[in-house]
C-alpha positions in Angstrom: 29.1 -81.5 -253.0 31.3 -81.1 -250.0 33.8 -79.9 -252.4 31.7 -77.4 -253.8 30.8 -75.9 -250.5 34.4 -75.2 -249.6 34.7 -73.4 -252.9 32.5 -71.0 -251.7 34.2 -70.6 -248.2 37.7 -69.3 -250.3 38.0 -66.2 -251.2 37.8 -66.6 -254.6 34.5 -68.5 -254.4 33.2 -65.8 -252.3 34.5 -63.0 -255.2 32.5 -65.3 -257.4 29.5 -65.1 -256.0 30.0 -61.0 -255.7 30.7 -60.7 -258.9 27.5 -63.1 -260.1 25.1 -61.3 -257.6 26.5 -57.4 -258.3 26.0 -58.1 -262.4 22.8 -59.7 -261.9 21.6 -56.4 -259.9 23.0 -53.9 -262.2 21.1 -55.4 -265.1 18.2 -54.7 -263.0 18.8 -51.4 -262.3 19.8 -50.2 -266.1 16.8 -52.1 -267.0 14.5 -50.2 -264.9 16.2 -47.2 -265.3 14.2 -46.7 -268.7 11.4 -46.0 -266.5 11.7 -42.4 -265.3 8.7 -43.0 -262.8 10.4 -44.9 -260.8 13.9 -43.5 -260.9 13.7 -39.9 -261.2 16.9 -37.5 -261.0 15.5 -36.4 -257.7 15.2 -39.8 -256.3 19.0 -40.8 -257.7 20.6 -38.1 -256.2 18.8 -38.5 -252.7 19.2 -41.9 -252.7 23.1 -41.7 -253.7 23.5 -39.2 -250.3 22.0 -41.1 -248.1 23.1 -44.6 -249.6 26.8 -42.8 -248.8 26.0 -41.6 -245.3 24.6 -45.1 -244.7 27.7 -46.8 -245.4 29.8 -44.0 -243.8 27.7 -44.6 -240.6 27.9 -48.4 -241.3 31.3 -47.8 -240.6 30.9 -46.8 -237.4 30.7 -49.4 -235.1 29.7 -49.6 -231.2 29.9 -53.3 -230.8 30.0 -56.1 -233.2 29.3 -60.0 -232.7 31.7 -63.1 -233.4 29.2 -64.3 -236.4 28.4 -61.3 -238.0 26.1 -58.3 -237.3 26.8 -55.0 -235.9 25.4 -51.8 -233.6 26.5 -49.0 -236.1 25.6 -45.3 -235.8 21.8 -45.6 -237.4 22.8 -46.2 -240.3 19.7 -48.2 -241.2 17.8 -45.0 -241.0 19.6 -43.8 -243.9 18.3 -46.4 -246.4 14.6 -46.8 -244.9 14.2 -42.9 -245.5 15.2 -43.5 -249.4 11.9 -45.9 -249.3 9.8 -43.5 -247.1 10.9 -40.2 -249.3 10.5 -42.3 -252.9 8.6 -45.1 -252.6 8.6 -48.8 -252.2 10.7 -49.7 -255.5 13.1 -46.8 -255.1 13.4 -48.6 -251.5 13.8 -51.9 -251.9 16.8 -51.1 -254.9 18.1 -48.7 -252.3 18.5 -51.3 -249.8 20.0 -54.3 -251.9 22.2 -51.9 -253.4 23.1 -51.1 -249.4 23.4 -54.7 -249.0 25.5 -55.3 -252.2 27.8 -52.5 -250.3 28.1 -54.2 -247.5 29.0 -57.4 -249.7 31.7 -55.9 -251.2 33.1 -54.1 -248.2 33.0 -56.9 -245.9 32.1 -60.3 -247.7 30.9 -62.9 -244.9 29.9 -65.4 -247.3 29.5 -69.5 -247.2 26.7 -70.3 -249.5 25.1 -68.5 -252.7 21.8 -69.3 -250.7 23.1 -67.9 -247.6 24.5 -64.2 -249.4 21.5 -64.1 -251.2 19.6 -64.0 -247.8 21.3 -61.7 -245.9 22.9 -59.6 -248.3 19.9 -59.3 -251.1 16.6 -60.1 -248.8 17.6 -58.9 -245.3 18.9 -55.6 -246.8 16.6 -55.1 -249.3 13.5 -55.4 -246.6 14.9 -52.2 -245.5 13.2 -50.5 -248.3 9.5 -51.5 -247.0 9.5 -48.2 -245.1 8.1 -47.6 -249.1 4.6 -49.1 -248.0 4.4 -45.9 -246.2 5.8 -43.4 -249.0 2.0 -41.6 -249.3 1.5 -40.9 -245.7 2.1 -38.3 -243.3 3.9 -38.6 -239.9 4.6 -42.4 -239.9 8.5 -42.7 -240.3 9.0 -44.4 -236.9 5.6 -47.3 -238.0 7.7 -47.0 -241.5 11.4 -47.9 -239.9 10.0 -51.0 -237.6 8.2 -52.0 -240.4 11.6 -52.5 -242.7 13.8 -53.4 -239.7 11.5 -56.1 -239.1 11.7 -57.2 -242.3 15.6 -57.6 -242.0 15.4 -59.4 -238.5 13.3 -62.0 -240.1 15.3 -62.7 -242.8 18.7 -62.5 -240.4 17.0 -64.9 -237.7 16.1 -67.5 -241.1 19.4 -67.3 -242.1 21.3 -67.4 -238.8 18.6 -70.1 -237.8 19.7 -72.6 -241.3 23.2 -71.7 -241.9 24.9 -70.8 -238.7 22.6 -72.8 -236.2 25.4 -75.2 -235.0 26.9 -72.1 -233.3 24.3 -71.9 -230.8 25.7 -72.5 -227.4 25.3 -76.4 -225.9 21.0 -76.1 -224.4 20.1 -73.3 -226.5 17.1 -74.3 -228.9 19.0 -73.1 -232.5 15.7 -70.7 -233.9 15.8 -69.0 -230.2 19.5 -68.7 -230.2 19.1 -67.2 -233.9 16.4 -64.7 -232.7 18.4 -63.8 -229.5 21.2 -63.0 -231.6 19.8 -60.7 -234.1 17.8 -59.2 -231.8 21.0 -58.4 -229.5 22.1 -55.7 -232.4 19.3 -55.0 -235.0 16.8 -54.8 -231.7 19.4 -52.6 -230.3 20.0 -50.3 -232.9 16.3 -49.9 -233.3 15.7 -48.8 -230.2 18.6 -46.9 -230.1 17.2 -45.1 -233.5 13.6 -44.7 -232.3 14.6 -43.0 -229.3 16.8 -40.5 -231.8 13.3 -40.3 -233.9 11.2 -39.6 -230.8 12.8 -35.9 -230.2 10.9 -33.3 -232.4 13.5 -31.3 -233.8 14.5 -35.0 -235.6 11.4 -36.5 -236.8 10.3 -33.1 -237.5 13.3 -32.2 -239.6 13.0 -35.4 -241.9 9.4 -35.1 -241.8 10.1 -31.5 -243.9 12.9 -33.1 -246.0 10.1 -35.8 -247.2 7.0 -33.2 -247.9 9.3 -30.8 -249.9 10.4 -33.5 -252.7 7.9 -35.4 -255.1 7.3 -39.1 -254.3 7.6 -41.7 -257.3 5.1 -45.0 -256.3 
């Protein structure tokens, strides 16, 4: 067992376990893709932009932590409008696909478990901002909504699978929710703030109204 754990620390267990997740989610996708309620043209081609200028902005990076996790240039916003514009399933493939970027970009991976978690579950929560597809003036209620779904997911996995880093007195579940907070709290404030001035919410607030929402 300890064997098969190190497998996954090497680089070809962690291609492994890309390749295994990335084929499992494109059969998803193509099998869903039947469906033209869900995925309209519309919603593919707004959701490719933005999924772009997410990663562009993922890019970006104002500070990043030792374990993992980075203050990036909103680029969360990105992928919780996809769910706010087109729904919650247009959302939640939008942000597994984000996180299945981020996988292959910059694999930090020691158990299938563990990738799963942060890469397929703390991503994909992004998409909740979905729940909030049919209203009117709620992007900031919809982007704490889906960054709270990531934080939970992050604190559960750093909490499990990285708990032995806490520093010597620190309680592992409040060293795991310190941590996350430190950059997905930050960015969120950081991106409420930006959401706050008029001219912004207002702005995506028109984008959303003039395109037809898929549920």
């Amino acid at each position: 067992m300890e064997n098969f754990g190190k497998f996954f620390s090497t680089i070809g267990g962690k291609t492994t376990i890309i390749l295994l997740i990335s084929f499992a989610f494109l059969f998803f996708v193509f099998y869903f893709r039947r469906d033209e309620k869900i995925f309209s043209t519309k919603a593919l081609t707004y959701s490719a932009i933005l999924l772009a200028l997410g990663i562009s902005a993922n890019q970006i990076k104002f500070f990043s932590l030792p374990q993992g996790g980075s203050i990036t240039l909103f680029s969360m916003i990105f992928v919780v409008f996809i769910g706010y514009m087109f729904g919650l399933r247009v959302g939640l493939i939008a942000g597994i696909t984000f996180g299945l970027l981020n996988l292959l970009i910059k694999p930090e991976v020691y158990t299938p478990v563990q990738a799963i978690i942060d890469y397929i579950l703390a991503f994909g929560s992004l998409g909740l901002s979905g729940l909030f597809a049919n209203k009117k003036d709620k992007l900031i209620p919809a982007y704490l909504i889906a960054i709270t779904g990531r934080f939970i997911f992050a604190v559960f996995s750093g909490y499990v699978f990285f708990g032995s880093y806490a520093p010597k007195g620190w309680n592992p579940l409040f060293y795991s929710i310190w941590y996350n907070f430190s950059y997905i709290g930050t960015e969120g404030i950081i991106t409420v703030l930006l959401l706050l001035i008029p001219v912004v919410r207002n702005t995506l607030e028109k984008l959303k109204s003039s395109n037809f929402k898929t549920n």
